[in-house]
mmCIF entry with sequence, helices, sheets and N, C-alpha, C, O atoms, coordinates in Angstrom:
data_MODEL
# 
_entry.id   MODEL 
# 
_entity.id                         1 
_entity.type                       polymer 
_entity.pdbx_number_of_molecules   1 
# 
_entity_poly.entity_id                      1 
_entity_poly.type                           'polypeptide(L)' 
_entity_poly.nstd_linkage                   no 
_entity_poly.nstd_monomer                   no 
_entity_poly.pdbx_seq_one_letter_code       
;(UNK)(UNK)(UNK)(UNK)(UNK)(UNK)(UNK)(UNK)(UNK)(UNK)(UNK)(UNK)(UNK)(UNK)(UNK)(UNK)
(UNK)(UNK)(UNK)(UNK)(UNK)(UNK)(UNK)(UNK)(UNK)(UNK)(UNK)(UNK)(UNK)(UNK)(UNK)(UNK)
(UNK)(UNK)(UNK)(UNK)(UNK)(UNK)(UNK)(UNK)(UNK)(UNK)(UNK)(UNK)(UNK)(UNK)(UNK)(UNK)
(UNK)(UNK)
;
_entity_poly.pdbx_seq_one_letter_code_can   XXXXXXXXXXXXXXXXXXXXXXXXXXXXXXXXXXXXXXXXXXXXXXXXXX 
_entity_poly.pdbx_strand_id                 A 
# 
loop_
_entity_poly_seq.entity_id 
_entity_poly_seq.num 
_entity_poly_seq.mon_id 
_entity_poly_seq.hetero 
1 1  UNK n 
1 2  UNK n 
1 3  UNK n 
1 4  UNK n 
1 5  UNK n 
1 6  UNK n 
1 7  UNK n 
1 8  UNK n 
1 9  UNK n 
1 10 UNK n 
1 11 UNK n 
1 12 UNK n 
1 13 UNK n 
1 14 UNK n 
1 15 UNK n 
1 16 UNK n 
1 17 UNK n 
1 18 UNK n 
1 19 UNK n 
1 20 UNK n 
1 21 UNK n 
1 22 UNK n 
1 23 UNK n 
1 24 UNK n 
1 25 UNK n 
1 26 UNK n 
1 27 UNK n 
1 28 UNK n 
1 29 UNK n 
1 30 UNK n 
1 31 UNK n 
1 32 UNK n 
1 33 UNK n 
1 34 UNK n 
1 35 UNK n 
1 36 UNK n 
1 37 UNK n 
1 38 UNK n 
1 39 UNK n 
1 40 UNK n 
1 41 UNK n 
1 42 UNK n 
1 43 UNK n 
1 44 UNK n 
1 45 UNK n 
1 46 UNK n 
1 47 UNK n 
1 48 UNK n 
1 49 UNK n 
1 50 UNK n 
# 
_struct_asym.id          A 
_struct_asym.entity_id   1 
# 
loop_
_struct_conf.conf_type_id 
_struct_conf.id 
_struct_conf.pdbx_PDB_helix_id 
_struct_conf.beg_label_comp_id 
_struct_conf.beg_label_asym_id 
_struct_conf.beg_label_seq_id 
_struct_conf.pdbx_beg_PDB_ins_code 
_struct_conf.end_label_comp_id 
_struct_conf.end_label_asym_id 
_struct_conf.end_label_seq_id 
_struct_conf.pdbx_end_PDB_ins_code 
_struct_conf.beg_auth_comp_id 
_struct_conf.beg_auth_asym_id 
_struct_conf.beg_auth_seq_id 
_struct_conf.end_auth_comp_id 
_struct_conf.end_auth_asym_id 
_struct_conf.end_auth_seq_id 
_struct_conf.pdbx_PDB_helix_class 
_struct_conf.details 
_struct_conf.pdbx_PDB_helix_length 
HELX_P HELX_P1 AA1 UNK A 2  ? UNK A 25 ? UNK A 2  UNK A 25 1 ? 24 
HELX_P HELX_P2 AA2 UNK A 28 ? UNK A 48 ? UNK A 28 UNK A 48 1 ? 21 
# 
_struct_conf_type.id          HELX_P 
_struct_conf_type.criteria    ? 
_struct_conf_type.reference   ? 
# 
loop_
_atom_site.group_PDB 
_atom_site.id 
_atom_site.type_symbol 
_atom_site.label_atom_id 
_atom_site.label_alt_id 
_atom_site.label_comp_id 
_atom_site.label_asym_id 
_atom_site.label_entity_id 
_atom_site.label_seq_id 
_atom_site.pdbx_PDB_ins_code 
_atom_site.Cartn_x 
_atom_site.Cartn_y 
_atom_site.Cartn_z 
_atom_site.occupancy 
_atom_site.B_iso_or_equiv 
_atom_site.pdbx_formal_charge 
_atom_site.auth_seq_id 
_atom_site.auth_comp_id 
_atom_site.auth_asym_id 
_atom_site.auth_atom_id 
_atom_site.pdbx_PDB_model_num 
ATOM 1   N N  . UNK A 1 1  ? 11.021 -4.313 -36.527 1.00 0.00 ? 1  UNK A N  1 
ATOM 2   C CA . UNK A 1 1  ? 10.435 -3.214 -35.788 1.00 0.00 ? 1  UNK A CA 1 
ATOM 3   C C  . UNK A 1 1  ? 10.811 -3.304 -34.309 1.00 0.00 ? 1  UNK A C  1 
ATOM 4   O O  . UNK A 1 1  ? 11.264 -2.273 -33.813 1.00 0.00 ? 1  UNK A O  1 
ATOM 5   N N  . UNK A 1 2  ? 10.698 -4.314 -33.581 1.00 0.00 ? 2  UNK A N  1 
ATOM 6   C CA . UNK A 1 2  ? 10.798 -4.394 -32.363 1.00 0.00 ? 2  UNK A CA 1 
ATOM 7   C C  . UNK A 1 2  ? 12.825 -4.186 -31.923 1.00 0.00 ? 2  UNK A C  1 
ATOM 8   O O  . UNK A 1 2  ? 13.424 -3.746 -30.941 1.00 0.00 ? 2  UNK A O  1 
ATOM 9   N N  . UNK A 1 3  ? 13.197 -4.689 -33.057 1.00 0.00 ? 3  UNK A N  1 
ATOM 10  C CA . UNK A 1 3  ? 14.535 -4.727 -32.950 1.00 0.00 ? 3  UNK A CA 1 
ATOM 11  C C  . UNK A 1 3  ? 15.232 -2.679 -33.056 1.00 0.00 ? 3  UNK A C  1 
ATOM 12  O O  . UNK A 1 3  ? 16.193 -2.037 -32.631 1.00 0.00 ? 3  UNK A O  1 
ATOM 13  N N  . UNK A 1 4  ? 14.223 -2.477 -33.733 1.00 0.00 ? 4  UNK A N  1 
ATOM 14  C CA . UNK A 1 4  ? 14.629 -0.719 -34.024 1.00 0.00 ? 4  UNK A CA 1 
ATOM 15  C C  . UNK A 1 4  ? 14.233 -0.388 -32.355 1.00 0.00 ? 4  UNK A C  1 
ATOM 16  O O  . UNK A 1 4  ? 15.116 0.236  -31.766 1.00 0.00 ? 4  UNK A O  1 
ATOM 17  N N  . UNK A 1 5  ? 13.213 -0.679 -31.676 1.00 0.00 ? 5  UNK A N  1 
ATOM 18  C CA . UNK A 1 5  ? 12.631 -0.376 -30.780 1.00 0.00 ? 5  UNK A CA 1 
ATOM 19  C C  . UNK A 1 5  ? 13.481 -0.349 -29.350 1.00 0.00 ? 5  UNK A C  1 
ATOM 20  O O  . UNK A 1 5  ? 13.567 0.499  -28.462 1.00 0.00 ? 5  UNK A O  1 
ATOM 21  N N  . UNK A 1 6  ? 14.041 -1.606 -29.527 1.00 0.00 ? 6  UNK A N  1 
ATOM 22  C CA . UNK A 1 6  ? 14.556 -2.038 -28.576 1.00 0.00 ? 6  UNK A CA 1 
ATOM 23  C C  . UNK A 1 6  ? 16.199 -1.349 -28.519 1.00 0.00 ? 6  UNK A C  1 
ATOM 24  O O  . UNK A 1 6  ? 16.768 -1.045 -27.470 1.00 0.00 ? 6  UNK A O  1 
ATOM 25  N N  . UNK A 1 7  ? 16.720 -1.213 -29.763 1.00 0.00 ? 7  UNK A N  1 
ATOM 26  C CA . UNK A 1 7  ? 18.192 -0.452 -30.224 1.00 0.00 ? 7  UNK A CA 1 
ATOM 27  C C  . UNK A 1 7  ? 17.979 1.004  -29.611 1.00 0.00 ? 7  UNK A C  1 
ATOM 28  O O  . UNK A 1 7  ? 18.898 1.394  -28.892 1.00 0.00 ? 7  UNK A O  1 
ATOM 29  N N  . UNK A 1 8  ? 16.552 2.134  -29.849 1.00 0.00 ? 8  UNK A N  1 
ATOM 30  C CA . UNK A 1 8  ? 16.517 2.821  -29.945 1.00 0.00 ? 8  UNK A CA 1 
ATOM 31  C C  . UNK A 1 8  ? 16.252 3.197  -27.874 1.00 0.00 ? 8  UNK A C  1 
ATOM 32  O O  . UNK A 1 8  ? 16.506 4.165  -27.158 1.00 0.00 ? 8  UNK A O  1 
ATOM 33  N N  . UNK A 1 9  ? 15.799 2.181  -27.698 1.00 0.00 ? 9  UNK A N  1 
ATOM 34  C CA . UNK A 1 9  ? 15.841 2.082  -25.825 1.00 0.00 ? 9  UNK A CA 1 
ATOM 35  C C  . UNK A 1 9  ? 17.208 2.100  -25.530 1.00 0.00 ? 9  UNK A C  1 
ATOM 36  O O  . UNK A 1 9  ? 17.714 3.143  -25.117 1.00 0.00 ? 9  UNK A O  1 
ATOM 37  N N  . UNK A 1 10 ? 17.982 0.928  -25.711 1.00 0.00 ? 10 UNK A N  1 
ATOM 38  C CA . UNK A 1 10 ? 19.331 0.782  -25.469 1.00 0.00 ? 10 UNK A CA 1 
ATOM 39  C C  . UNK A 1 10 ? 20.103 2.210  -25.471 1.00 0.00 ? 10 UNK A C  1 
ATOM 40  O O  . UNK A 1 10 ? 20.910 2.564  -24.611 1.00 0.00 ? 10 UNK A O  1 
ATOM 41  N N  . UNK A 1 11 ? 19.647 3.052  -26.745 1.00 0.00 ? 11 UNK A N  1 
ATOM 42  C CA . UNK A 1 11 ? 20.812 4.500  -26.879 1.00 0.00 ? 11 UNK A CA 1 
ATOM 43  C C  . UNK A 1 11 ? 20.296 5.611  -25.893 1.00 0.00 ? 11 UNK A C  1 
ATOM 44  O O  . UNK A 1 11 ? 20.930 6.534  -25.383 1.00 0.00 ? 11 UNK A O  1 
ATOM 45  N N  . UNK A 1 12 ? 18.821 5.230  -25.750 1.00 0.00 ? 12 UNK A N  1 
ATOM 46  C CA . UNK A 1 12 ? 18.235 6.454  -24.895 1.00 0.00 ? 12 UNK A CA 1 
ATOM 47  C C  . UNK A 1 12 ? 18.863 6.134  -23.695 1.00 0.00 ? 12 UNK A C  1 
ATOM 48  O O  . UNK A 1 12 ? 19.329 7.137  -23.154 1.00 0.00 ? 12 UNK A O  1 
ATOM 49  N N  . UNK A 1 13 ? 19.109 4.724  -22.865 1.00 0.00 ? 13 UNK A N  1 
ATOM 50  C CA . UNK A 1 13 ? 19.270 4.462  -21.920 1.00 0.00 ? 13 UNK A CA 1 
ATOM 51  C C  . UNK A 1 13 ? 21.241 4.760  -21.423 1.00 0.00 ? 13 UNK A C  1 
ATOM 52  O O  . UNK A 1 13 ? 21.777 5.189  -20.401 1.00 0.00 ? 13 UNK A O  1 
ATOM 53  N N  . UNK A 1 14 ? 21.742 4.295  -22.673 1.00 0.00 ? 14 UNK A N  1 
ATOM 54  C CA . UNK A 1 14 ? 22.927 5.093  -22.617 1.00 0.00 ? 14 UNK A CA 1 
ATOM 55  C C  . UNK A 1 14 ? 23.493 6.497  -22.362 1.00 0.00 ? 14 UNK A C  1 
ATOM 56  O O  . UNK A 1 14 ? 24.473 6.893  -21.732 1.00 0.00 ? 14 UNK A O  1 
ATOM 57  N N  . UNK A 1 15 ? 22.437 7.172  -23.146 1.00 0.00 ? 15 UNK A N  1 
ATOM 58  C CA . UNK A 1 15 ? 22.321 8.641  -23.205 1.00 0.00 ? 15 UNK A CA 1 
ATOM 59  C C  . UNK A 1 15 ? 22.066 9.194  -21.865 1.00 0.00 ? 15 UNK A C  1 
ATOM 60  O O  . UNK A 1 15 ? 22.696 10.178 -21.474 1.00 0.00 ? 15 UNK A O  1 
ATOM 61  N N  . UNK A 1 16 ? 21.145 8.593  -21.117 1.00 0.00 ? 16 UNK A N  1 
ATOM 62  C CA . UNK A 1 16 ? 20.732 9.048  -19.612 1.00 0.00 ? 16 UNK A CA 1 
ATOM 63  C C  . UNK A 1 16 ? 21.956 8.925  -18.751 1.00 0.00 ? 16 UNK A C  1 
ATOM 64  O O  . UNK A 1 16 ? 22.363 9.864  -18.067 1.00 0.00 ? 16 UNK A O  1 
ATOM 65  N N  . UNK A 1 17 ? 22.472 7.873  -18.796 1.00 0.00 ? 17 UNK A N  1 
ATOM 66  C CA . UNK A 1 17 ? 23.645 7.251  -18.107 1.00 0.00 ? 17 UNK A CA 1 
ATOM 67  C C  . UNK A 1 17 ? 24.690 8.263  -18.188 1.00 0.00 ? 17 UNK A C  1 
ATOM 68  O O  . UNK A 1 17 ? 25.260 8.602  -17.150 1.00 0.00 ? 17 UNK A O  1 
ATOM 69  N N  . UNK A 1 18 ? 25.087 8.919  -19.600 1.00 0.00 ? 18 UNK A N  1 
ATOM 70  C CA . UNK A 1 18 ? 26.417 9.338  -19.665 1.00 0.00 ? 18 UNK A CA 1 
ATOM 71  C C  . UNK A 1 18 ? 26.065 10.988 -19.236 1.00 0.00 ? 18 UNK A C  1 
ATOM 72  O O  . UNK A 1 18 ? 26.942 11.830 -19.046 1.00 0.00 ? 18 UNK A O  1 
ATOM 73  N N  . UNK A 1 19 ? 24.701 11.225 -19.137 1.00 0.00 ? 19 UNK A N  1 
ATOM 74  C CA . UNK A 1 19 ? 24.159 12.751 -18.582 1.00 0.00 ? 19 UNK A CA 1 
ATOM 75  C C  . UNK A 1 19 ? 24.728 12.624 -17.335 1.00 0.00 ? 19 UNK A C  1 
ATOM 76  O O  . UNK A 1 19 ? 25.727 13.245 -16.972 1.00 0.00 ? 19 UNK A O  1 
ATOM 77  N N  . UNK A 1 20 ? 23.836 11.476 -16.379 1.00 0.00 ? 20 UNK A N  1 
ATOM 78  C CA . UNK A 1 20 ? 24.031 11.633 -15.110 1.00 0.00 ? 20 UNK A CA 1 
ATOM 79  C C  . UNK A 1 20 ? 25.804 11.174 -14.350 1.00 0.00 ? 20 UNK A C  1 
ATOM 80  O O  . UNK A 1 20 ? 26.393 11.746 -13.433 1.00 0.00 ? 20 UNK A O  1 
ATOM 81  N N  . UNK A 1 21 ? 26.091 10.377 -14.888 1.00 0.00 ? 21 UNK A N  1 
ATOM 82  C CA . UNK A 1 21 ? 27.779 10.043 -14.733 1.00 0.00 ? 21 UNK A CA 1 
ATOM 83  C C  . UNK A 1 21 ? 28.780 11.377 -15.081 1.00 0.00 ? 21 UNK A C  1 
ATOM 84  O O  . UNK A 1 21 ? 29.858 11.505 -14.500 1.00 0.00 ? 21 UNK A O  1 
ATOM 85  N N  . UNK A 1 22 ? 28.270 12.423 -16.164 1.00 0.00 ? 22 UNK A N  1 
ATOM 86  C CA . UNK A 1 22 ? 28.672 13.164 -16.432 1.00 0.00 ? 22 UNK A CA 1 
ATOM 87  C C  . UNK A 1 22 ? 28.649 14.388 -15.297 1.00 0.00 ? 22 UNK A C  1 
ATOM 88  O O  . UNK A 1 22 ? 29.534 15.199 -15.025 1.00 0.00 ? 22 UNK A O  1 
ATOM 89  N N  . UNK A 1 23 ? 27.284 14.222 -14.721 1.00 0.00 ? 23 UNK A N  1 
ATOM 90  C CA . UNK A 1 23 ? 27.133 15.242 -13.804 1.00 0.00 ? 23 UNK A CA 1 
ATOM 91  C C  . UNK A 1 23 ? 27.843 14.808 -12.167 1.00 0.00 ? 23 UNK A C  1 
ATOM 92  O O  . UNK A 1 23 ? 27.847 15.641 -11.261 1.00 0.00 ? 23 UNK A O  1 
ATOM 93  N N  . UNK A 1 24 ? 28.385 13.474 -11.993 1.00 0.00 ? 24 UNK A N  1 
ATOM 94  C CA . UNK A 1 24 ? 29.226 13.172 -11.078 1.00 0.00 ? 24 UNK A CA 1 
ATOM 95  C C  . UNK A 1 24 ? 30.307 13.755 -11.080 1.00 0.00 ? 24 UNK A C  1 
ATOM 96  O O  . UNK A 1 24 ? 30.759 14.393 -10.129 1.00 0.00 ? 24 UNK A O  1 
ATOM 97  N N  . UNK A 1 25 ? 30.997 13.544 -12.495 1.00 0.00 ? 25 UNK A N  1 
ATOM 98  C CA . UNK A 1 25 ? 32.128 13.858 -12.797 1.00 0.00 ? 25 UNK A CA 1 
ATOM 99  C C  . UNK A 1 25 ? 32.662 15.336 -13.242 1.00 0.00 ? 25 UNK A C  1 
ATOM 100 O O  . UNK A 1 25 ? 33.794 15.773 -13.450 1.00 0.00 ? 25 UNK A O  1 
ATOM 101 N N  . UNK A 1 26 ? 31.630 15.798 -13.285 1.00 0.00 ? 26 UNK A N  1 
ATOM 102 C CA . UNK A 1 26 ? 31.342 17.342 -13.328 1.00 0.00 ? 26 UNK A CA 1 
ATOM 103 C C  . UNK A 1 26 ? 32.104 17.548 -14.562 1.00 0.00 ? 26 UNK A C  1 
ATOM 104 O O  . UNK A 1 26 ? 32.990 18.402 -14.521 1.00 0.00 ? 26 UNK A O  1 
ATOM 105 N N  . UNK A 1 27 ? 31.881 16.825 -15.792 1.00 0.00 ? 27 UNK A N  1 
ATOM 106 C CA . UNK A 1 27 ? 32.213 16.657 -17.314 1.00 0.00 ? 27 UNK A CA 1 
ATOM 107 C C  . UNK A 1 27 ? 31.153 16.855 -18.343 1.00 0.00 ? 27 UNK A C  1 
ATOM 108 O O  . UNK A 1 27 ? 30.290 16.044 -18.680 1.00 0.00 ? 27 UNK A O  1 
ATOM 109 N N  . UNK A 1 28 ? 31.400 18.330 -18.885 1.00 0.00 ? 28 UNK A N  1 
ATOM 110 C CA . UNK A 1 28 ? 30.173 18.844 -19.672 1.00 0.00 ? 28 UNK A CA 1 
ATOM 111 C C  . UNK A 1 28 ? 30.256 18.258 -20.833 1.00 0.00 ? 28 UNK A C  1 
ATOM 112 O O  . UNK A 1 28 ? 29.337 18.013 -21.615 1.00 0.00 ? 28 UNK A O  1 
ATOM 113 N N  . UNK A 1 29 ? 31.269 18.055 -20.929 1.00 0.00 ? 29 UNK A N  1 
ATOM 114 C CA . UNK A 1 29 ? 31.240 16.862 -22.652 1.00 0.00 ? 29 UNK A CA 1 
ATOM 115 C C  . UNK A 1 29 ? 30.748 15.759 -22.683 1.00 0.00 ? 29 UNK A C  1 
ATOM 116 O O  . UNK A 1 29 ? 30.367 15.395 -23.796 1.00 0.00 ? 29 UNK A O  1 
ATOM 117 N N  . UNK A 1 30 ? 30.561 14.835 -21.564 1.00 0.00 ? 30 UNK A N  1 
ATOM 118 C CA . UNK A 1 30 ? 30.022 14.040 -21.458 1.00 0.00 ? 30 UNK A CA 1 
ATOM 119 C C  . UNK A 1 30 ? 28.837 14.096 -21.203 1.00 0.00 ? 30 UNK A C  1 
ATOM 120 O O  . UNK A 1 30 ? 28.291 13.023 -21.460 1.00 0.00 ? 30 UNK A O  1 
ATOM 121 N N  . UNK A 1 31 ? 28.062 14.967 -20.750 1.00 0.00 ? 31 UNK A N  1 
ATOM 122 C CA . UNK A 1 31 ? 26.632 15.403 -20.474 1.00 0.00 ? 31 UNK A CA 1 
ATOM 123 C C  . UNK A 1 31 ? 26.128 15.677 -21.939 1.00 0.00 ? 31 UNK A C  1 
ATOM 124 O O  . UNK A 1 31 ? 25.134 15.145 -22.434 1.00 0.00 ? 31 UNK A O  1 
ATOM 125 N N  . UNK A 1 32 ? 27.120 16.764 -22.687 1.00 0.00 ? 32 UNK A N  1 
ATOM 126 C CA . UNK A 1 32 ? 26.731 16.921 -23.776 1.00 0.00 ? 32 UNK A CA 1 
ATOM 127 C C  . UNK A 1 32 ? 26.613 15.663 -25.108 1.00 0.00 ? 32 UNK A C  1 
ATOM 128 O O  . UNK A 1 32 ? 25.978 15.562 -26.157 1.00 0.00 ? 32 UNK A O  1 
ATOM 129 N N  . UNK A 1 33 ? 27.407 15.008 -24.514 1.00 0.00 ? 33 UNK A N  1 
ATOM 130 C CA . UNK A 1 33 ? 27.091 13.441 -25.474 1.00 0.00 ? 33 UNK A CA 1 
ATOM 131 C C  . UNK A 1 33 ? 25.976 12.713 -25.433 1.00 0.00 ? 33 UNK A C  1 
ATOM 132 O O  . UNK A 1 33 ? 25.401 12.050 -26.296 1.00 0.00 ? 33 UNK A O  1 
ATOM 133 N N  . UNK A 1 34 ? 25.760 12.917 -24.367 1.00 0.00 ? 34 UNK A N  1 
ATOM 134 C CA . UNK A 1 34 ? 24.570 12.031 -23.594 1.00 0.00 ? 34 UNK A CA 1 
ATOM 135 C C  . UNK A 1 34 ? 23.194 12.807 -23.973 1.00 0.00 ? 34 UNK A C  1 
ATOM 136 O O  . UNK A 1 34 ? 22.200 12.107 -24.165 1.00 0.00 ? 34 UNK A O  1 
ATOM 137 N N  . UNK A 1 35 ? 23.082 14.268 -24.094 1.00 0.00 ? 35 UNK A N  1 
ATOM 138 C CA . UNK A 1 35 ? 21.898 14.909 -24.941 1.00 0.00 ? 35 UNK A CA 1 
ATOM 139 C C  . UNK A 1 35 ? 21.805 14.555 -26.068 1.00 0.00 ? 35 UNK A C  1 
ATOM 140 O O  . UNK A 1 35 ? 20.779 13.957 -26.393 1.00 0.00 ? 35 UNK A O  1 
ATOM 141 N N  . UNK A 1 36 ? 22.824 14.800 -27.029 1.00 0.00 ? 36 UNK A N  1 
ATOM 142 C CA . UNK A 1 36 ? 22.829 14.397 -27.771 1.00 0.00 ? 36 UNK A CA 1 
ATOM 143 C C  . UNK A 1 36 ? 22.058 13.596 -28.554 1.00 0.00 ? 36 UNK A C  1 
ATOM 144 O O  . UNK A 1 36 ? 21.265 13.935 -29.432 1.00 0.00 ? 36 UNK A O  1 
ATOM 145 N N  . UNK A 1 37 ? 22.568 11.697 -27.885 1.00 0.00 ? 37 UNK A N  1 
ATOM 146 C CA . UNK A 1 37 ? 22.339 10.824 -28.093 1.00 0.00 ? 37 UNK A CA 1 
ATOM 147 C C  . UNK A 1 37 ? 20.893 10.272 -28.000 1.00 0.00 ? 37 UNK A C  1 
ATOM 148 O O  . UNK A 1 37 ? 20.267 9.381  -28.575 1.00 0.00 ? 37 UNK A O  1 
ATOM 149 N N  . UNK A 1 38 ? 20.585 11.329 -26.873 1.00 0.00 ? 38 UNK A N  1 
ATOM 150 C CA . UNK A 1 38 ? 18.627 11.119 -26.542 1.00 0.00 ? 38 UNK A CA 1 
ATOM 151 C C  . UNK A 1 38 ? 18.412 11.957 -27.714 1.00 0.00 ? 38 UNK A C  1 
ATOM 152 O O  . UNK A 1 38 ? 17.932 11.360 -28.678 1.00 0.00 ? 38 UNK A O  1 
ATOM 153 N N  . UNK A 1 39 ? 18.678 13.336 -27.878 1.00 0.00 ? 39 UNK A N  1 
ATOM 154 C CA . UNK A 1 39 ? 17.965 13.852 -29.068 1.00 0.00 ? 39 UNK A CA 1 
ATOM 155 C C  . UNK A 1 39 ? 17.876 13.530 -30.507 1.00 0.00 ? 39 UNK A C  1 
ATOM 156 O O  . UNK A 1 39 ? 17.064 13.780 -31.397 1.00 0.00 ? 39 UNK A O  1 
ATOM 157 N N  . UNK A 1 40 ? 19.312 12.705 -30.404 1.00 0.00 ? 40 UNK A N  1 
ATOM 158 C CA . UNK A 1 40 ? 19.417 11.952 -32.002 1.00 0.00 ? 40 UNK A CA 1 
ATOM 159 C C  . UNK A 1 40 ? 18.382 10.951 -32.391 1.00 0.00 ? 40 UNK A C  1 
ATOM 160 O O  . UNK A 1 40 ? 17.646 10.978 -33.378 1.00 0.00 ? 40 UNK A O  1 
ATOM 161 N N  . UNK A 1 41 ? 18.460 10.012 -31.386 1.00 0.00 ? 41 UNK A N  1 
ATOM 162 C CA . UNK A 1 41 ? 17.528 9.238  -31.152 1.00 0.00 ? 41 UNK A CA 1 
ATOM 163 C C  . UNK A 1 41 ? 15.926 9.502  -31.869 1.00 0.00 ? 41 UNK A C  1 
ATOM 164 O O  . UNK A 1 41 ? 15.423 8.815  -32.757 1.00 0.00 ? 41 UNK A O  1 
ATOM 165 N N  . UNK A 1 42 ? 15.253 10.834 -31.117 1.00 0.00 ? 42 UNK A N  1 
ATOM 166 C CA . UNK A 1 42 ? 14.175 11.065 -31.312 1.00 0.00 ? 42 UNK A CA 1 
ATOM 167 C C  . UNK A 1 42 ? 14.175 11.725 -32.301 1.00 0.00 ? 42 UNK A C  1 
ATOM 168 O O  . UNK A 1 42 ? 12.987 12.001 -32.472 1.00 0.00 ? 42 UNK A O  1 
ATOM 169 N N  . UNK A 1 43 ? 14.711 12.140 -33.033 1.00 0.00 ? 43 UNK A N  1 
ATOM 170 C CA . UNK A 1 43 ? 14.779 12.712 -34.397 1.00 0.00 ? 43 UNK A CA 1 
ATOM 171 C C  . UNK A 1 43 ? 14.831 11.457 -35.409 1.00 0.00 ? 43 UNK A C  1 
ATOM 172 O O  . UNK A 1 43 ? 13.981 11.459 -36.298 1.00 0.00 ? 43 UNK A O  1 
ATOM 173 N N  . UNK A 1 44 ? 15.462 10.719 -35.375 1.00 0.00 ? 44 UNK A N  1 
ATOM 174 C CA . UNK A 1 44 ? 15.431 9.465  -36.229 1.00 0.00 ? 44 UNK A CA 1 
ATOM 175 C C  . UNK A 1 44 ? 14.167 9.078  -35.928 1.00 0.00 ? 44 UNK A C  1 
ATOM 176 O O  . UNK A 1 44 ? 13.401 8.992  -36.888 1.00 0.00 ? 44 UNK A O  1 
ATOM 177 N N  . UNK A 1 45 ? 13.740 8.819  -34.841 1.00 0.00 ? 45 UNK A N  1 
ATOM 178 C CA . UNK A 1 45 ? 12.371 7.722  -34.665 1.00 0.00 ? 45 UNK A CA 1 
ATOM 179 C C  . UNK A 1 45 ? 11.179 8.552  -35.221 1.00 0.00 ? 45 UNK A C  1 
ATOM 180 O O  . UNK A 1 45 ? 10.258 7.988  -35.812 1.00 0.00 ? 45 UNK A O  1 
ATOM 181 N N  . UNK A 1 46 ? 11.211 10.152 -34.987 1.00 0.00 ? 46 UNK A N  1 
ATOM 182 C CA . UNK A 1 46 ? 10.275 10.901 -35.883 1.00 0.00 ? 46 UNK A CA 1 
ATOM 183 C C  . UNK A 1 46 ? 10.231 10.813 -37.005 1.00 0.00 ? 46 UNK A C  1 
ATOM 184 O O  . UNK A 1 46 ? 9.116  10.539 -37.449 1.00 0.00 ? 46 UNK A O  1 
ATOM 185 N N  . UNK A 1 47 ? 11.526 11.015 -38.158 1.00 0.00 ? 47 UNK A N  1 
ATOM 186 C CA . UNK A 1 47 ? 11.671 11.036 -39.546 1.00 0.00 ? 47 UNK A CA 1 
ATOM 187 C C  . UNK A 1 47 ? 10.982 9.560  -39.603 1.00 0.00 ? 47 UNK A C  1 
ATOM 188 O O  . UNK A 1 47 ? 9.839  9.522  -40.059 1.00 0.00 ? 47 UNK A O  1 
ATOM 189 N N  . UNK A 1 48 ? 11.562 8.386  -39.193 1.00 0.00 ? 48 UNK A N  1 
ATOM 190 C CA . UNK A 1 48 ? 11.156 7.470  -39.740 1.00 0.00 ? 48 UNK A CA 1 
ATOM 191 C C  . UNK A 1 48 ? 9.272  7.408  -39.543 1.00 0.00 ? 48 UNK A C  1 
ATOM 192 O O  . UNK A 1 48 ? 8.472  7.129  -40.437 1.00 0.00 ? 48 UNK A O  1 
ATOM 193 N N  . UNK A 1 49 ? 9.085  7.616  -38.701 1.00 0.00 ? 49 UNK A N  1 
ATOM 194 C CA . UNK A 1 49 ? 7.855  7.823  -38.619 1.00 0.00 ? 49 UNK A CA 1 
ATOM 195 C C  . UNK A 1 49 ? 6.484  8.403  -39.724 1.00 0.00 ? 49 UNK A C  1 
ATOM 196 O O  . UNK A 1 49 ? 5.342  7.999  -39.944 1.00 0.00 ? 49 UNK A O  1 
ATOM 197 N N  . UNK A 1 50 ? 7.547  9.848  -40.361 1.00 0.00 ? 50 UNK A N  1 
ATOM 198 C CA . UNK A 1 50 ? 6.405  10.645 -41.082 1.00 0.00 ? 50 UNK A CA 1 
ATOM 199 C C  . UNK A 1 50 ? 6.566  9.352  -42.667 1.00 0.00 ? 50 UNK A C  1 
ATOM 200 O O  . UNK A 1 50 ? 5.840  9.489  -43.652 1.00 0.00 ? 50 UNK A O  1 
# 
């Protein structure tokens, strides 16, 4: 559990990263990866949830 927890920090924290680096670089694909990756995230941690 803590290990899902901690994986699932790691991608959110990635995800933030490649938003805001994206918005340096003024690279919408990379912004768009980076939503993504937060929204994937929370969709998994919900399903697993119900």
């Amino acid at each position: 559990m803590l290990k899902r927890l901690v994986m699932s920090g790691v991608i959110v924290a990635l995800g933030a990263f490649a938003m805001v680096f994206g918005e340096f670089d003024d690279s919408p694909g990379l912004q768009g990866l980076g939503l993504l990756a937060i929204i994937g995230v929370g969709v998994v941690e919900v399903r697993r949830r119900r």
